[in-house]
Rosetta silent file (secondary structure, phi, psi, omega in degrees, C-alpha in Angstrom):
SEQUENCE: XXXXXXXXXXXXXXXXXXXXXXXXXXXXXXXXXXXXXXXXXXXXXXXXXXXXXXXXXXXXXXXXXXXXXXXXXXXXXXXXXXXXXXXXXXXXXXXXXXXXXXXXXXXXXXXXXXXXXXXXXXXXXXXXXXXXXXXXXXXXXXXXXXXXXXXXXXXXXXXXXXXXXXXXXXXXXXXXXXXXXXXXXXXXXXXXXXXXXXXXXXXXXXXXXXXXXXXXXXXXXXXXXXXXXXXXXXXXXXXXXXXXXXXXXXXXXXXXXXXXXXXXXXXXXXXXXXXXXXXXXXXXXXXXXXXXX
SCORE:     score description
SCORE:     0.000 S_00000001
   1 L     0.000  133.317  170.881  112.000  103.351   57.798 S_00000001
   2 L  -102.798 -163.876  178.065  113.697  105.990   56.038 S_00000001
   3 L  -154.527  109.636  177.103  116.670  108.195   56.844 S_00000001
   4 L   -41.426  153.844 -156.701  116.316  112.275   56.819 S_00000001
   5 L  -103.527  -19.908  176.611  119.364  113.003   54.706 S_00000001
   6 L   -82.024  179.046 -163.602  120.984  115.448   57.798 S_00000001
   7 L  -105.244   78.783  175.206  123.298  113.728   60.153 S_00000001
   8 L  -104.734   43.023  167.754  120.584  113.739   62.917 S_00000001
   9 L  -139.400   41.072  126.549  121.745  109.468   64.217 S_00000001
  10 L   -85.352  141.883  155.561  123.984  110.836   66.602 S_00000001
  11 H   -12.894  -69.312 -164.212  123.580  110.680   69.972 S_00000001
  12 H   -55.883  -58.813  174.886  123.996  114.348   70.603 S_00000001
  13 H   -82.686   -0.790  177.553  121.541  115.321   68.026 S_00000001
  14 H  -100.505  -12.285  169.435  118.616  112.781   69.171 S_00000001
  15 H   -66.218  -81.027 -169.813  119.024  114.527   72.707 S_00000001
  16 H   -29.305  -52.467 -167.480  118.640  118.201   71.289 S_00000001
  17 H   -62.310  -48.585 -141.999  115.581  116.665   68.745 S_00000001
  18 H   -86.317  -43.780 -176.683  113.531  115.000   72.205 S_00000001
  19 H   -35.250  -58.541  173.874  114.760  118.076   74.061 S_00000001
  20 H   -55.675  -31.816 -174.189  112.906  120.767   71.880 S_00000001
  21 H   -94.668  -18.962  142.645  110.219  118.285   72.525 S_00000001
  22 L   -56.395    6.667 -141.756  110.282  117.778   75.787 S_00000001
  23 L  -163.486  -15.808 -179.905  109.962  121.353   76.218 S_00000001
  24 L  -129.979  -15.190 -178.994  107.511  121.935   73.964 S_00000001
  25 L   -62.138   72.849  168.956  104.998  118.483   74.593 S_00000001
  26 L  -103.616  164.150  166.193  101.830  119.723   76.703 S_00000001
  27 L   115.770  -25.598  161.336   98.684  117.828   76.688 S_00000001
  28 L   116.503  164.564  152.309   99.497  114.322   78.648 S_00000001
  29 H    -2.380  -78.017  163.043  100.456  111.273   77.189 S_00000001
  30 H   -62.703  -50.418  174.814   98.172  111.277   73.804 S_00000001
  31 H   -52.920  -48.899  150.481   99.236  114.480   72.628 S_00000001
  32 H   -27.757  -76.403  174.034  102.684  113.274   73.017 S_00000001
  33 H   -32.750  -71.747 -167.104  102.159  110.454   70.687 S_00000001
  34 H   -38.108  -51.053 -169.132  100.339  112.865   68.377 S_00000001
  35 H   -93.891  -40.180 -166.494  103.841  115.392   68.059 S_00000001
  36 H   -54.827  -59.955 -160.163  106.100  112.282   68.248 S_00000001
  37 H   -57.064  -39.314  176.226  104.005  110.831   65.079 S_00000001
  38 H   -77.198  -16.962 -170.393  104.351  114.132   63.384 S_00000001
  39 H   -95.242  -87.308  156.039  107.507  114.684   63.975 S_00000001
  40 H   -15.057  -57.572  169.804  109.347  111.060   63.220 S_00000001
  41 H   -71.828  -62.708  177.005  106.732  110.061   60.629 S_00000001
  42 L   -98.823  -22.480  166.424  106.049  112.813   58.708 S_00000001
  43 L   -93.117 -109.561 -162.625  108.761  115.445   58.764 S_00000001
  44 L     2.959  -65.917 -174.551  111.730  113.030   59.347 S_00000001
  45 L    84.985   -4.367  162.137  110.596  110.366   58.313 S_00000001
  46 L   -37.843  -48.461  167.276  112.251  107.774   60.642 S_00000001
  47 L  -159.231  159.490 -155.840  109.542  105.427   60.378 S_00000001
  48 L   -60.442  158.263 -168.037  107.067  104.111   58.381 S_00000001
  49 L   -50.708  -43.250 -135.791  103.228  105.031   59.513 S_00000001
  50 H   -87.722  -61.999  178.110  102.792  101.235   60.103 S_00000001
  51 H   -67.690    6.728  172.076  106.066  100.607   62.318 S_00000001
  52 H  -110.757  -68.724 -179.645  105.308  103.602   64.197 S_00000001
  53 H   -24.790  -57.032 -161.769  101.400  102.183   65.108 S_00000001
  54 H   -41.893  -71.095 -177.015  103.121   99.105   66.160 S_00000001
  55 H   -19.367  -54.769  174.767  105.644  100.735   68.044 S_00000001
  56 H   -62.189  -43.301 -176.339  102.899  102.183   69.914 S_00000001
  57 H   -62.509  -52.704 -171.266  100.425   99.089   70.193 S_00000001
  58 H   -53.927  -72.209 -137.941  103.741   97.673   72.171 S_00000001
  59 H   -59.903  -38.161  160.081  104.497  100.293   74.584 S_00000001
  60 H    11.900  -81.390 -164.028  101.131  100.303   75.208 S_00000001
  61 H   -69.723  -54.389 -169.199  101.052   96.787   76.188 S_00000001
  62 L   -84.319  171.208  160.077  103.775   97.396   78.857 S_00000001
  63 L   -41.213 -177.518  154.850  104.070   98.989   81.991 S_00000001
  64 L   106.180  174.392  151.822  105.606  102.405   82.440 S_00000001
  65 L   -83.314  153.415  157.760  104.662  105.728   80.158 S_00000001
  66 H  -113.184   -2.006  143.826  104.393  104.942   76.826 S_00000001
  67 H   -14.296  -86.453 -165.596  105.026  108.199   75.723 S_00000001
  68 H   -44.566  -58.754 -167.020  108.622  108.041   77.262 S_00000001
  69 H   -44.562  -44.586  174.885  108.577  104.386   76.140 S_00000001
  70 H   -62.406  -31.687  173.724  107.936  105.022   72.425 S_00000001
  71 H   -62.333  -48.334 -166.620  110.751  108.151   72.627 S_00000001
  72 H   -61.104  -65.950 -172.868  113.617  105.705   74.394 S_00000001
  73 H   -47.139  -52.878 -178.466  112.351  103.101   71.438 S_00000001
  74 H   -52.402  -40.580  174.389  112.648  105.809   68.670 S_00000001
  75 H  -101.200    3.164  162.944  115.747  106.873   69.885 S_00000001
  76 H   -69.710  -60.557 -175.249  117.249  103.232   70.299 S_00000001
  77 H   -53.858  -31.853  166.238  116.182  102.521   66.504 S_00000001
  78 H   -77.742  -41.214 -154.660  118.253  105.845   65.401 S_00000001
  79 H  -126.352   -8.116  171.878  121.490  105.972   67.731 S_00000001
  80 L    91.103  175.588 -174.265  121.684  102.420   69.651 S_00000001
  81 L   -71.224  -14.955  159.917  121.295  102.462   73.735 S_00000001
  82 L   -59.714  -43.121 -172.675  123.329  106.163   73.714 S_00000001
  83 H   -75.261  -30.221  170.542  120.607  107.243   71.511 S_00000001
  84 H   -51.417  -18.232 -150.416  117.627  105.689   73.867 S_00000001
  85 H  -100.916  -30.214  165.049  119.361  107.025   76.809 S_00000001
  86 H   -46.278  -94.014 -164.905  119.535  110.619   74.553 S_00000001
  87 H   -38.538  -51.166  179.993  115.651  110.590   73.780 S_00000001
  88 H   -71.748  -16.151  171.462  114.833  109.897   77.641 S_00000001
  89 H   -88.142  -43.163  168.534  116.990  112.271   78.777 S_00000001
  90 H   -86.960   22.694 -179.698  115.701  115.366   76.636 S_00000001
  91 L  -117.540   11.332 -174.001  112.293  114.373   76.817 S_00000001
  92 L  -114.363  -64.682  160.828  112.568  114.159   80.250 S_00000001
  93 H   -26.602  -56.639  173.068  114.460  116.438   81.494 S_00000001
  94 H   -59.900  -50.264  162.950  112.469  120.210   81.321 S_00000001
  95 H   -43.469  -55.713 -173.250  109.799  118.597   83.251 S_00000001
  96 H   -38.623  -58.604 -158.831  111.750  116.919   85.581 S_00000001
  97 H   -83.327  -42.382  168.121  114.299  120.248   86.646 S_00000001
  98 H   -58.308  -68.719  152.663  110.774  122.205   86.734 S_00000001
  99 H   -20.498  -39.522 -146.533  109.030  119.658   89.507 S_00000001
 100 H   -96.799  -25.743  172.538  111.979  119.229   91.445 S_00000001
 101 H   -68.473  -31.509 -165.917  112.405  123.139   91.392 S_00000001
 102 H   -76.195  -26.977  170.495  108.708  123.786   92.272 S_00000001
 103 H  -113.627    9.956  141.578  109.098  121.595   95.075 S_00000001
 104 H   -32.751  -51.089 -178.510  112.223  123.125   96.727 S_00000001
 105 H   -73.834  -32.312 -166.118  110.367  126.476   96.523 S_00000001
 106 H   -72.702  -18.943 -178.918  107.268  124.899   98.425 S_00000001
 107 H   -46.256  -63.406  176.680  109.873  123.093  101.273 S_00000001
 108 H   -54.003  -34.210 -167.758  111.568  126.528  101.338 S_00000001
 109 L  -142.417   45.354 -173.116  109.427  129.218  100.773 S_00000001
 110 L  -107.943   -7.408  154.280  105.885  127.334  101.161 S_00000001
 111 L   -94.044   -1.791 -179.125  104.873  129.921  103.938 S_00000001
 112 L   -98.728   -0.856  167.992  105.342  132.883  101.751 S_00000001
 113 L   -86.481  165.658 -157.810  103.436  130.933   98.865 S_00000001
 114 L   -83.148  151.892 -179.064   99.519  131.868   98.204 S_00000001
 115 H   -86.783  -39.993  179.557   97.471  129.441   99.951 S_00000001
 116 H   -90.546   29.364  138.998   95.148  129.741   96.956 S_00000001
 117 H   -61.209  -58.804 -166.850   97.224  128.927   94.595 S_00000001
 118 H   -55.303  -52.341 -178.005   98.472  125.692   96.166 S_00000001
 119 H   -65.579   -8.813  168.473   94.381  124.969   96.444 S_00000001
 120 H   -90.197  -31.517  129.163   94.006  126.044   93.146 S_00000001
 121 H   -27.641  -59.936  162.058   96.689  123.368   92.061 S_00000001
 122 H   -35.876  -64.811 -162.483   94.780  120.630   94.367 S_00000001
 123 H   -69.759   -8.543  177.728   91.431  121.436   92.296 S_00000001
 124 H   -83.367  -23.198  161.713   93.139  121.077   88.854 S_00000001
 125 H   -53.736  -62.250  167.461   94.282  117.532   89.767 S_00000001
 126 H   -46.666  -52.868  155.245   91.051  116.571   90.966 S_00000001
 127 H   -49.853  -37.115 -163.398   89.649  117.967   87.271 S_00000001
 128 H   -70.363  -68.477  163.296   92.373  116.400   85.707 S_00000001
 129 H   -12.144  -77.775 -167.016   91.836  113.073   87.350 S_00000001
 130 H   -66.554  -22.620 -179.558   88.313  113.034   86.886 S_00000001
 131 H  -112.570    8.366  149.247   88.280  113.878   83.403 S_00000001
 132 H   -97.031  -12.410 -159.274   91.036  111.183   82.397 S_00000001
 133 H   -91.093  -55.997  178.665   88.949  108.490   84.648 S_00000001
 134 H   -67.927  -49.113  166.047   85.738  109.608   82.168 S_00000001
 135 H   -48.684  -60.955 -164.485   87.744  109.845   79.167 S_00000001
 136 H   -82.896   -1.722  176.491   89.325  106.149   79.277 S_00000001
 137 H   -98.772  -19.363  146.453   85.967  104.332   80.651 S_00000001
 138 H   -27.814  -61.595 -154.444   84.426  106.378   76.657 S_00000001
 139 H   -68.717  -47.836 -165.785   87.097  104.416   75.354 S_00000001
 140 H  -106.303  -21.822 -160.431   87.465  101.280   77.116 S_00000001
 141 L   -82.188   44.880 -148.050   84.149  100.597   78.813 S_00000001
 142 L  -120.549   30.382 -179.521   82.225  100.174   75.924 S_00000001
 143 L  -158.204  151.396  178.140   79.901   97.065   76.532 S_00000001
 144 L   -40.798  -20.049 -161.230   78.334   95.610   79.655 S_00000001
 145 L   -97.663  -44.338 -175.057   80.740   92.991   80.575 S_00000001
 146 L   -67.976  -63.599 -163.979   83.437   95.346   80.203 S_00000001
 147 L   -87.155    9.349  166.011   81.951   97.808   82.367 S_00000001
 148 L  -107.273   22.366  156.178   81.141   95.487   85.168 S_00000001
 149 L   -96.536  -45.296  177.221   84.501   94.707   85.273 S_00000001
 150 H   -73.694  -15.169 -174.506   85.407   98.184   85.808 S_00000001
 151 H   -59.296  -72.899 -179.549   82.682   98.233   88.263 S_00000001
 152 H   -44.410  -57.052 -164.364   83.999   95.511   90.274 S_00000001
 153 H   -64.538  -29.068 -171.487   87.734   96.568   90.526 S_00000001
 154 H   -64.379  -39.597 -171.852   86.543   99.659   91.470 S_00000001
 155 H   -69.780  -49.050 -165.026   84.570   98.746   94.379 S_00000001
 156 H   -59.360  -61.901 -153.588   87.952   96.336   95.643 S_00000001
 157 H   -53.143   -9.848  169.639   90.610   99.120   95.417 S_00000001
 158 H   -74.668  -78.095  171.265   88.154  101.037   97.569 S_00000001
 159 H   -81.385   21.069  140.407   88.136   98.717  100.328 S_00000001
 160 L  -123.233   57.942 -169.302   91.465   97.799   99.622 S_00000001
 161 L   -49.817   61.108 -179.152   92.799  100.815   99.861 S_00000001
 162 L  -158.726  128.310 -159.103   96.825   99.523   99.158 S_00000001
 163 H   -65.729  -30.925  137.356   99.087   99.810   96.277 S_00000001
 164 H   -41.494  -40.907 -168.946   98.827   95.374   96.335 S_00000001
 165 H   -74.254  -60.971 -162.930   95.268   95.690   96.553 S_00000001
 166 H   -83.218  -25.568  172.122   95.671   97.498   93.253 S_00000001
 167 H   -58.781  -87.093  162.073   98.548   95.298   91.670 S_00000001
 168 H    22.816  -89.708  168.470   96.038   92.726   92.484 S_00000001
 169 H   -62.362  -30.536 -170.690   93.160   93.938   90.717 S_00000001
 170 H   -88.577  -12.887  178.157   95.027   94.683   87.899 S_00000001
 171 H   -66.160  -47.925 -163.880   96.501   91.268   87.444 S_00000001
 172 H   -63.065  -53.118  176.480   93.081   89.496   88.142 S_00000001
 173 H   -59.148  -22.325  155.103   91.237   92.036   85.601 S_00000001
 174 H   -39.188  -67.281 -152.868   94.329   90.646   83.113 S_00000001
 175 H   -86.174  -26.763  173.905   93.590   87.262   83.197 S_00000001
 176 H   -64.003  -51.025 -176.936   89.484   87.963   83.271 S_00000001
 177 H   -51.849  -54.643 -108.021   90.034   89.665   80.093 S_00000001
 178 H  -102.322  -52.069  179.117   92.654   87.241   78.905 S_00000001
 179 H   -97.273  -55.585  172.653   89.563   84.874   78.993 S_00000001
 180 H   -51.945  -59.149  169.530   86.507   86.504   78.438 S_00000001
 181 L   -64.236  140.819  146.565   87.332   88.774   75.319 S_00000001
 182 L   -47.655  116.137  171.121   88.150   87.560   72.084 S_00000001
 183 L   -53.879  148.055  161.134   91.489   88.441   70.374 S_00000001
 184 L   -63.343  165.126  176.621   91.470   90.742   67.413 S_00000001
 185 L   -62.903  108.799 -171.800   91.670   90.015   64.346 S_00000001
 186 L   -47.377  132.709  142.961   95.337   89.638   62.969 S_00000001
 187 L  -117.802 -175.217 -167.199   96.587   92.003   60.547 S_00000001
 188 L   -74.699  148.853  171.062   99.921   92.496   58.823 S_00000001
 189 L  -142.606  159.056  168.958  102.571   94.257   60.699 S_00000001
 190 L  -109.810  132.265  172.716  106.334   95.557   59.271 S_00000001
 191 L   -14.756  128.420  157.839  109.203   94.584   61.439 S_00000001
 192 L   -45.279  163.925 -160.942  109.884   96.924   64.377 S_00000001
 193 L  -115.908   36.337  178.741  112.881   99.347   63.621 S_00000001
 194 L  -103.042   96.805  164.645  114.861   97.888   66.531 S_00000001
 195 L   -75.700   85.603 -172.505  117.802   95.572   66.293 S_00000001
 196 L  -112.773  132.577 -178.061  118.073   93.682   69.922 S_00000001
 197 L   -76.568  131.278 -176.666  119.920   90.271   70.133 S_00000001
 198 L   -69.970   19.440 -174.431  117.877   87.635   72.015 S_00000001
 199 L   -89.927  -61.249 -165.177  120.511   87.664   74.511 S_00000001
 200 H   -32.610  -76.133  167.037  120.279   91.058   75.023 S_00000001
 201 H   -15.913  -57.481  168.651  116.875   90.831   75.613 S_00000001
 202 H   -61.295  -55.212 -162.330  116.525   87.858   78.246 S_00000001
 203 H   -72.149  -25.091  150.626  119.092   89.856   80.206 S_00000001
 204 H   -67.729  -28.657 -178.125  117.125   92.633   80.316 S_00000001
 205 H   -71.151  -70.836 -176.010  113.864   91.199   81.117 S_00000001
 206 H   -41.083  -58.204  162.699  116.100   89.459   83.958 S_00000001
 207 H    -7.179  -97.441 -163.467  117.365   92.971   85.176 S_00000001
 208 H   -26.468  -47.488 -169.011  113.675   93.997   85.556 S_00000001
 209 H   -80.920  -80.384  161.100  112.734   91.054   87.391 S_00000001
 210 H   -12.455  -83.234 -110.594  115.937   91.034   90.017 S_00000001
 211 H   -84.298  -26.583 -174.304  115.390   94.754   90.460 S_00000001
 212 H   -49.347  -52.830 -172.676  111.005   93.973   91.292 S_00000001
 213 H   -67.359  -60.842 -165.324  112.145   91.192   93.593 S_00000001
 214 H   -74.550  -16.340  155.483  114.808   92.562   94.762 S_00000001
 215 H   -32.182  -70.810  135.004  114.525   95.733   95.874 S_00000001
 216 H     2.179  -41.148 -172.493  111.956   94.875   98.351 S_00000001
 217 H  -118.980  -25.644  176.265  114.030   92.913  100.156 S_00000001
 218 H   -80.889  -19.628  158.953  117.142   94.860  100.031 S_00000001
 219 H   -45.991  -93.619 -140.173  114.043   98.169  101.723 S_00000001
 220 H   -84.843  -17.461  153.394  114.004   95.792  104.317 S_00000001
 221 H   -62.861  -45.606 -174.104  117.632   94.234  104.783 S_00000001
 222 L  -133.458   79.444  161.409  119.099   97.676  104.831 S_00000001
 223 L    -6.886   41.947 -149.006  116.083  100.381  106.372 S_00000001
 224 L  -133.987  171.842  178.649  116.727  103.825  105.096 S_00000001
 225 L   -75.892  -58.413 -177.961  113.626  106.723  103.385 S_00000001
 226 H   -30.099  -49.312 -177.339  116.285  106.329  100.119 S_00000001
 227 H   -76.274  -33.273  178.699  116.230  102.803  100.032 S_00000001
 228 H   -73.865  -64.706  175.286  112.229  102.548  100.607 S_00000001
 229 H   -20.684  -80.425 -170.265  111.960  105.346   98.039 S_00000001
 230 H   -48.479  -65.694 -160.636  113.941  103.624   95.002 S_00000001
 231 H   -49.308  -56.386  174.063  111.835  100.596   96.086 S_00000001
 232 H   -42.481  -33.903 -164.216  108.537  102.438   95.759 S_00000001
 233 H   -82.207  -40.857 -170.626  109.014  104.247   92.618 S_00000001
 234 H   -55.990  -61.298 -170.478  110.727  101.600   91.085 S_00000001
 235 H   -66.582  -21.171 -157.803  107.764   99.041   91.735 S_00000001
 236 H   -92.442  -14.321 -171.155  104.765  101.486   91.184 S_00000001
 237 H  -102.938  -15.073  159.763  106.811  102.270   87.290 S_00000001
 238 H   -45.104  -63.247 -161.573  106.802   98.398   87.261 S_00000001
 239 L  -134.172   50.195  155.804  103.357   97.554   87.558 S_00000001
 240 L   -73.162   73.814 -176.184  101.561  100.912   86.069 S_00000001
 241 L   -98.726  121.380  164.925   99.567   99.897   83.106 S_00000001
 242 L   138.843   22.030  159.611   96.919  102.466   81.119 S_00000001
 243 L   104.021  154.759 -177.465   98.885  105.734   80.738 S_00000001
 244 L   -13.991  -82.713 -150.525  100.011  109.048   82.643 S_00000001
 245 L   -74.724   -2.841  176.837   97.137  109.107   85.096 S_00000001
 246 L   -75.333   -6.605 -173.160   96.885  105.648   86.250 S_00000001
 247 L  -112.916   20.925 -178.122  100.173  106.109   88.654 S_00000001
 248 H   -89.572  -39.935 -168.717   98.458  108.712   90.746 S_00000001
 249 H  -103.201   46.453  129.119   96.863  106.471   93.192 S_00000001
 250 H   -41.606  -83.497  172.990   99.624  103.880   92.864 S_00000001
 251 H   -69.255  -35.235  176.231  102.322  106.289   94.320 S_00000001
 252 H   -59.791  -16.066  168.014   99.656  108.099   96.185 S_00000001
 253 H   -74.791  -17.451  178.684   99.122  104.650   97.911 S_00000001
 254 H   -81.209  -82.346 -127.434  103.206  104.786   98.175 S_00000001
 255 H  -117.620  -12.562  166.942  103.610  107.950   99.927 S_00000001
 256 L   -87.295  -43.371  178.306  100.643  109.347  101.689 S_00000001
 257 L   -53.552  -36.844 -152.816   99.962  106.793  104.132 S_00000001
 258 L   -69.647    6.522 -161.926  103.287  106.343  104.878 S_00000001
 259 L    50.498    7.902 -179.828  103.768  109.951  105.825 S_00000001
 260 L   -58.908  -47.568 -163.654  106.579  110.799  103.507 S_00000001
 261 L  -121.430  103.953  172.112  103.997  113.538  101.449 S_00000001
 262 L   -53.093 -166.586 -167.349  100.917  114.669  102.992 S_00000001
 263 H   -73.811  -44.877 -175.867   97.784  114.745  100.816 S_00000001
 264 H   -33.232  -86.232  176.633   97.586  118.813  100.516 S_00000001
 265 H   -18.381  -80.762  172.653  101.125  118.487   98.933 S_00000001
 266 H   -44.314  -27.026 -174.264  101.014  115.123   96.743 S_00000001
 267 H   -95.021  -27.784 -175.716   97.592  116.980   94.945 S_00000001
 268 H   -82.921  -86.895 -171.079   99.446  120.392   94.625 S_00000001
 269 H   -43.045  -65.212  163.754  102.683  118.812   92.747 S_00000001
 270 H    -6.441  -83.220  169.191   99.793  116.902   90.818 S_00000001
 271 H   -47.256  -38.464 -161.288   98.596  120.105   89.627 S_00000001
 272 H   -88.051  -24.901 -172.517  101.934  121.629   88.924 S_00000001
 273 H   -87.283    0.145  177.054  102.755  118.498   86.592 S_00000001
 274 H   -79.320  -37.113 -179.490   99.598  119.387   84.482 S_00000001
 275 H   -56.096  -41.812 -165.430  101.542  122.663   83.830 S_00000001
 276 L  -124.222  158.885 -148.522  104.623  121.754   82.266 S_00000001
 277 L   -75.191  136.622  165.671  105.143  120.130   78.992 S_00000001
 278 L   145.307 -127.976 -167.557  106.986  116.408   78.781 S_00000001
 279 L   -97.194  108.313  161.535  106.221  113.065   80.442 S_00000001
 280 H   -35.682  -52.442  179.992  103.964  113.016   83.489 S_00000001
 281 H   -58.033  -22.713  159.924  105.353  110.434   85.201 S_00000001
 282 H   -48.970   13.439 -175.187  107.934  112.997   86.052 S_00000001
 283 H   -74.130  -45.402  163.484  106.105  113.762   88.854 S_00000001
 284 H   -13.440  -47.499 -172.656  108.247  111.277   90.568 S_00000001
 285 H   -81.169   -8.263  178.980  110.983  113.705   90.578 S_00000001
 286 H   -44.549  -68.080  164.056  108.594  116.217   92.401 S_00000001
 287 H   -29.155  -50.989 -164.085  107.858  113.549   95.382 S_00000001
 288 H   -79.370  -18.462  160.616  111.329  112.690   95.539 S_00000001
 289 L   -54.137  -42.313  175.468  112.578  116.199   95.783 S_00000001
 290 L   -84.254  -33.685  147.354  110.147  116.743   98.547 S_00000001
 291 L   -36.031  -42.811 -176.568  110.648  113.792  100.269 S_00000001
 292 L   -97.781  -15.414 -174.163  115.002  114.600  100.511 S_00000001
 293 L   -80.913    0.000    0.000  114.229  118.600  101.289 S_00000001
């Protein structure tokens, strides 16, 4: 990793860089990578080609976006946990303020909006969907064993129609893989451009794990839509793996049954989150907007 000779490892100025980028980032997830890579790697120069593939091969690996995840990393390795909390906030943000205004106006003003709009919004989700669903079984599906795996989970989450049902599957399809496939083939890697103490670390990991468990139980100790919310959102950003489009019927398993969102709605903010440029998973703030109006 190198270091751009202006005094861009402040805090201030690692907002302002993910901000322009947040603001300017259409295209989902991959594209995202794609201006992150260009931007960090090759203008900057923050980090080496190699240590940015890693970077990515991790976030990957975890739950969550890995978008977001690789900005929050990017801006930890320049500015420390101000600068992670910088990068997530301007890459985050413009989406975010756009959702949660779009779904004010439909609380507020959704009988004076075009009905065919909103259904025009429904059908771009449903394209959207369908051609991320086709896109990542190109990618991942790409031998028999493999795609009778996707076969199978597909048929349970159908007749287990429940955001467990789908935790579930994805744990079980873990551990089939885990066993069936062969690891790749090691290659060299350069250090990650993160300095975290293994204290640090454990304590975070512990967070995450209190807030999974605990949450749950504090929904049901103290009752409230707020308290239910944070649990939903929280757990479905937990145990998301595979990218943007993988958390729609996660939360849609959170919030339609349950009557918080009808469907009509939950497909229309869908569509609206195709529109504007940043992190998908901001859709969250759509729900949650619509959910408190």
């Amino acid at each position: 990793m190198t270091n751009n000779p202006t005094d861009d490892s402040r805090p201030w100025s690692v907002f302002l860089i993910f901000l322009r980028l947040g603001l300017t980032s259409f295209g989902g997830p991959i594209a995202h990578l794609g201006y992150f890579r260009a931007e960090f790697v090759t203008r900057r120069r923050w980090l080496s080609e190699r240590s940015y593939a890693d970077l990515v091969a991790l976030c990957q690996f975890l739950p969550g976006p890995a978008s977001s995840q690789v900005g929050i990393a990017v801006g930890l390795s320049r500015a420390g946990y101000s600068g992670a909390l910088a990068a997530w906030a301007g890459f985050t943000l413009p989406s975010a303020i756009a959702l949660i205004l779009f779904a004010l106006g439909i609380s507020s003003y959704g009988d004076y909006v075009s009905q065919g709009a909103l259904h025009g919004l429904k059908v771009v989700a449903v394209a959207v969907v369908a051609q991320a669903v086709w896109g990542m079984a190109r990618n991942l599906c790409t031998d028999g064993l493999r795609v009778t795996i996707m076969a199978i989970a597909t048929c349970v989450v159908l007749l287990v129609p429940s955001a467990w049902g789908q935790v579930g599957v994805i744990a079980i399809a873990g551990i089939a893989g885990r066993l069936l496939f062969k690891p790749a083939k090691v290659v060299e890697h350069d250090p990650l451009p993160i300095t975290v103490s293994h204290r640090a670390g454990v304590l975070w990991l512990s967070l995450f794990f209190v807030l999974l468990i605990g949450l749950p139980v504090l929904a049901e100790l103290m009752p409230s839509q707020t308290m239910a919310m944070v649990d939903s959102f929280y757990r479905v950003g937990s145990l998301v793996f595979g990218g943007g489009h993988v958390v729609l019927p996660l939360l849609q398993a959170e919030v339609v049954p349950s009557g918080w969102v009808n469907n009509e709605s939950f497909l229309a903010g869908y569509g609206a989150a195709q529109a504007v440029p940043g992190p998908l998973f901001t859709f969250a703030a759509f729900l949650g907007a619509l959910l408190q109006s």
